[in-house]
C-alpha positions, -999 to 999 in steps of 0.1 A, spaced: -373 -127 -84 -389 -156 -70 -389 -173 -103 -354 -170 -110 -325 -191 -98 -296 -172 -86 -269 -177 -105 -237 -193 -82 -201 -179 -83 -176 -187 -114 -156 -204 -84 -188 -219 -67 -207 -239 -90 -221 -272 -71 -187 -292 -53 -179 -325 -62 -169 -352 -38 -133 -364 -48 -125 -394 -25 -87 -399 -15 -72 -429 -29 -57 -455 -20 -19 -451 -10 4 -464 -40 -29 -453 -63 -28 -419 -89 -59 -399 -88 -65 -392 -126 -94 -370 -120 -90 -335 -137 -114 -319 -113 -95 -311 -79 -111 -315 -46 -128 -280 -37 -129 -272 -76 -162 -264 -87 -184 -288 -108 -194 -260 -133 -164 -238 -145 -129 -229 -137 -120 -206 -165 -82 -208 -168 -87 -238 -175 -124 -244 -182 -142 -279 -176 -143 -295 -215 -107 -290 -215 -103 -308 -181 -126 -338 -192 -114 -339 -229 -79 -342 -214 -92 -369 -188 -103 -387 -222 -66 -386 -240 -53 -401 -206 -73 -430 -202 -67 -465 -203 -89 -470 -229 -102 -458 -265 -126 -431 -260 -154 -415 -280 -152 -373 -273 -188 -360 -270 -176 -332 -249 -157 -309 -272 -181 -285 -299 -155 -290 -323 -170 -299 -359 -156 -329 -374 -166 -323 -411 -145 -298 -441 -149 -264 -441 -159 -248 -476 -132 -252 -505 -140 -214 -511 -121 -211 -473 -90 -229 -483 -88 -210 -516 -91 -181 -497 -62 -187 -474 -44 -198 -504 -47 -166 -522 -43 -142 -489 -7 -162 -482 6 -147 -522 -9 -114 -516 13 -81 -511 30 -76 -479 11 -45 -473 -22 -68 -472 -5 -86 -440 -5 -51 -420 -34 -45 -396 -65 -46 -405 -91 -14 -397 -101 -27 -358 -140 -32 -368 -134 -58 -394 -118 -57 -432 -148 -36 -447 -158 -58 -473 -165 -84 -445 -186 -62 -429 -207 -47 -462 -214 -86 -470 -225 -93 -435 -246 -63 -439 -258 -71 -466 -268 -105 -458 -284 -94 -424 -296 -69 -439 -289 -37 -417 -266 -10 -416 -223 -19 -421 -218 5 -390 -239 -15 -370 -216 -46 -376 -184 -54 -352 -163 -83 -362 -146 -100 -334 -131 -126 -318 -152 -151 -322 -186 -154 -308 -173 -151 -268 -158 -123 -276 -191 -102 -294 -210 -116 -266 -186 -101 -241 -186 -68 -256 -223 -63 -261 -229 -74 -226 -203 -47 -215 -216 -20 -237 -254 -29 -222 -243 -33 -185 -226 4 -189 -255 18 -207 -286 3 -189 -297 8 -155 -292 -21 -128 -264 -52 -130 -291 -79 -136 -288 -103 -166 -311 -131 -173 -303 -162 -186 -315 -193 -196 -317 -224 -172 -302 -247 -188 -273 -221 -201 -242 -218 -218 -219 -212 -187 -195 -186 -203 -225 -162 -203 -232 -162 -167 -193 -161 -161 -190 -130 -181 -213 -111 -167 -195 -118 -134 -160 -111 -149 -180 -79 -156 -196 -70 -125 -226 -79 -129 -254 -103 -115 -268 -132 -133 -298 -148 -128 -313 -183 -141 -344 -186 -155 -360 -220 -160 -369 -236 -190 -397 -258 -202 -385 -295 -197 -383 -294 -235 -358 -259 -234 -387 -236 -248 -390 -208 -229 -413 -197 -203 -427 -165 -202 -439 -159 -176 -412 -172 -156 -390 -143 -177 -420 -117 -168 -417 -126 -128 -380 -127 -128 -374 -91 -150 -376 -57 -131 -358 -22 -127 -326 -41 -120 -326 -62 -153 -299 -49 -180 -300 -76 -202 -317 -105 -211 -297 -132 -232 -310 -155 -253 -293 -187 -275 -311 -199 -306 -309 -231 -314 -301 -233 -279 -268 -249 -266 -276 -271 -248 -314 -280 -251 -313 -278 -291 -346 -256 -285 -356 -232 -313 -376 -207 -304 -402 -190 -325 -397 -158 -337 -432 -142 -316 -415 -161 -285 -383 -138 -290 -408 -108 -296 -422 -112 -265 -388 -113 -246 -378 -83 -266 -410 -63 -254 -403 -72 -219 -368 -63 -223 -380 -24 -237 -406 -26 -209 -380 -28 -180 -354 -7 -198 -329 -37 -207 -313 -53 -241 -323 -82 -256 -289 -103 -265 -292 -131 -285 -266 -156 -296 -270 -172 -332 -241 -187 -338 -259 -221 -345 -285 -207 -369 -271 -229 -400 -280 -254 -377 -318 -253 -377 -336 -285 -383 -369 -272 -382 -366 -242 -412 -387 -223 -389 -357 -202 -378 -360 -161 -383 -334 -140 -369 -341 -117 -338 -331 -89 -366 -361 -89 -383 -379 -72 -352 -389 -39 -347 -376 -41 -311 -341 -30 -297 -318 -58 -301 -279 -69 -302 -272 -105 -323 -243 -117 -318 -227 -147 -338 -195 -166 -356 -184 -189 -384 -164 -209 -360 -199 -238 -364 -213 -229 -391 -178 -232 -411 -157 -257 -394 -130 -236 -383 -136 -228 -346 -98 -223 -345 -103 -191 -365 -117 -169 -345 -142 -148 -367 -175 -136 -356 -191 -106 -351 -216 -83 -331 -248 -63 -348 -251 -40 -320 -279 -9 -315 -266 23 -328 -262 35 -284 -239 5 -276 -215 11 -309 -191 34 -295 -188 16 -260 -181 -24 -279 -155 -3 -303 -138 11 -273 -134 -23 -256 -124 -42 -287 -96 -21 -299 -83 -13 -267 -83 -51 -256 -74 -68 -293 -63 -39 -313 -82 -57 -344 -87 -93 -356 -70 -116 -374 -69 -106 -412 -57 -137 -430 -88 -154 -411 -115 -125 -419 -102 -129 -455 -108 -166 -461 -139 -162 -446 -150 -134 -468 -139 -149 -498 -161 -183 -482 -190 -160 -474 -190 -154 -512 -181 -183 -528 -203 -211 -509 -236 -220 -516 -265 -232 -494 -258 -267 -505 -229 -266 -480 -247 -259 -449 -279 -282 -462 -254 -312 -461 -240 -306 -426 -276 -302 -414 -282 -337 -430 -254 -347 -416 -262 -336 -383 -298 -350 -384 -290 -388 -394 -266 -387 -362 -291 -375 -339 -318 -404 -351 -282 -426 -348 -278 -419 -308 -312 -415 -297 -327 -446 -313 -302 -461 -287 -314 -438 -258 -349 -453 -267 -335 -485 -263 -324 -481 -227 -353 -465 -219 -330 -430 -212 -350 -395 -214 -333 -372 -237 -344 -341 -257 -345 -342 -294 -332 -311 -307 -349 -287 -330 -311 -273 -340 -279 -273 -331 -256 -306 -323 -261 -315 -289 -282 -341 -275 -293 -341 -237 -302 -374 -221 -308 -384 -182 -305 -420 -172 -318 -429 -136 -297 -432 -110 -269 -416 -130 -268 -378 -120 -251 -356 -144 -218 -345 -119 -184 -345 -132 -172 -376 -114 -198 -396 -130 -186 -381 -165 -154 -397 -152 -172 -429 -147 -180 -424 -179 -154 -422 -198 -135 -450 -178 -163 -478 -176 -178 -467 -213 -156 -451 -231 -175 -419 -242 -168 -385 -230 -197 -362 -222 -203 -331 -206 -218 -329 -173 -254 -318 -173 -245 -301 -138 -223 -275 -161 -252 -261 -174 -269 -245 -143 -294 -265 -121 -323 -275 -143 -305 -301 -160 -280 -313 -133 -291 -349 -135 -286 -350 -177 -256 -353 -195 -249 -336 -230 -233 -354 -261 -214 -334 -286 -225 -351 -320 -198 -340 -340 -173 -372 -342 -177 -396 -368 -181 -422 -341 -218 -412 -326 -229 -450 -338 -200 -463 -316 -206 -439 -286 -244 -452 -289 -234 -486 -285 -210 -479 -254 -235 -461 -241 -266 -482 -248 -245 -517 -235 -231 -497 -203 -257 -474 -189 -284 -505 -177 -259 -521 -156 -243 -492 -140 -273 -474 -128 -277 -510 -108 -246 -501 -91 -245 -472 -66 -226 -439 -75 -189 -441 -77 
């Protein structure tokens, strides 16, 4: 295991130092002294920062939040529209695996079996079900991730017993093989993967996941991989861990891809052994899903073209040239990435901890998340959320600010 970091504690991610202030003076910070810098998931760390943003003195550009800032597709709002003058009967629950025809066009688009398809809460709530149903089915409590990750992986596999460990990246996000082959053994149960990645923006080819997926059958665990940024693939070199012969479970939502992460629609394609375990969970914690929202996206699913997702992607792309020109200005390091909507940039003498995201947002006026969220490997980076409107304005702030503070020692 050697090659793997051990995954720290929901409640013990690296401390911050929070200095007392001055009597008479207010500390604003929303990270508490003895809180950790990764997350605290009653109230998780965007929500503390984003909040730290609305309070401050100052107009501030949000880079934290994943929120998309663009319309969903008209065929959504018609769809709402037409749900709300249906017959009462068609506001009654919906069958706990997802309205049927949402699941036969999923199918059908994915091309694999409607049994095999769960719709859920969301994406967090498919990814928490198909780590449960693995973590009961597999042998050991091991789960690798990613280092850089998504926190609410590592967290979940906590929340469900089980041990997370960190595997590191390239410096680029691509995976390293080897690093997966040292780190995997009789105690792995899954291995979860995010493609495009959040937060490296890494893509990774389809043989790369192949290879993950063997080594997953080799050690008797499940390959999990998130998609839920796949409309969000810059490259066009994207192919879905579906299309492999291997043993998989694809998880993924419309909350992104859509525009309507308030929703709460996404779903699980899960191996035919897990079914019967995810079903369990979901209807025993949620009963079903939300039925007005499964219908507007079914009747979107239909009704919108590729043109939609093309112009977001467009979108997306003249952003990311936007903020990292200004990164190359200032001489920061960042990643440029291959998909998705997140940038990650390191500027010495700046590490990425929460109290200099603070900084951040009081001296600059941008919000960003710290890169110390994300797991070791990129504790000195920050990550910008580019979906505001206002990514030429939070390159500025950041391109006039960042030279002169890293001049001036740590706050």
């Amino acid at each position: 295991m050697a090659a793997a970091s051990k995954a720290l504690a929901v409640g013990a991610w690296t401390r911050v130092a929070v200095a007392t202030p001055p009597p008479g003076v207010e500390r604003r910070s929303e990270t508490p002294a003895g809180v950790s810098n990764g997350m605290e998931y009653d109230r998780p760390q965007f929500a503390r920062l984003s909040r730290y943003a609305v309070e401050a003195d100052r107009d501030v550009v949000d880079t934290v939040s994943g929120n998309p800032d663009w319309e969903p597709p008209a065929a959504l709002r018609e769809g709402l529209h037409s749900y709300a003058d249906g017959d009462p009967e068609q506001f009654q629950y919906p069958p706990s695996e997802g309205l049927d025809a949402l699941r036969a066009e999923i199918a059908t688009r994915r091309n694999v079996s409607r049994d095999r398809v769960l719709v859920t809460n969301g994406a967090g709530e498919a990814n928490h079900l198909a780590l449960a149903a693995a973590l009961t089915a597999n042998d050991g409590t091991e789960v690798l991730c990613t280092d850089p990750t998504y926190p609410y992986y590592p967290a979940k596999v906590e929340l469900l017993g089980g041990d997370p460990q960190l595997v590191p990246t390239a410096r680029d996000g691509a995976l390293d093989l080897d690093a997966f082959r040292a780190a995997a053994g009789p105690e792995t149960a899954v291995i979860v993967l995010n493609t495009p990645n959040n937060p490296t923006g890494a893509v990774y080819p389809i043989e790369t996941v192949q290879a993950v997926a063997a080594l997953a059958a080799e050690v008797g665990a499940t390959l999990l991989v998130d998609e839920v940024y796949q409309q969000f693939d810059f490259t066009g070199t994207f192919e879905s861990a579906l299309t492999l012969d291997h043993e998989v479970a694809v998880t993924t939502a419309f909350s992104k891809s859509m525009a309507i992460t308030g929703f709460r629609v996404g779903y699980a394609v899960l191996p035919e052994r897990l079914l019967s375990h995810a079903r369990t969970r979901h209807m025993l914690v949620n009963v079903t899903g939300s039925r007005p929202a499964q219908a507007a996206v079914l009747a979107a699913l239909r009704e919108t073209g590729p043109g939609y997702y093309a112009h977001n992607r467009e979108l997306l792309r003249d952003r990311v040239a936007t903020f990292t020109d200004a990164l190359d200005d200032i001489g920061a390091e960042y990643t440029t990435p291959e998909g998705g909507f997140y940038v990650l940039a390191r500027f010495d003498g700046l590490p990425g901890t929460t109290a200099n995201a603070e900084r951040m947002i009081d001296e600059a006026g941008v919000a960003a998340m710290p890169g110390a969220t994300f797991g070791d490997a990129r504790s000195e980076w920050f990550r910008f959320a580019l979906v505001t409107p206002r990514v030429e304005a939070a390159a500025d702030r950041i391109a006039g600010w960042v030279p002169d503070t890293t001049t001036r020692p740590e706050r």
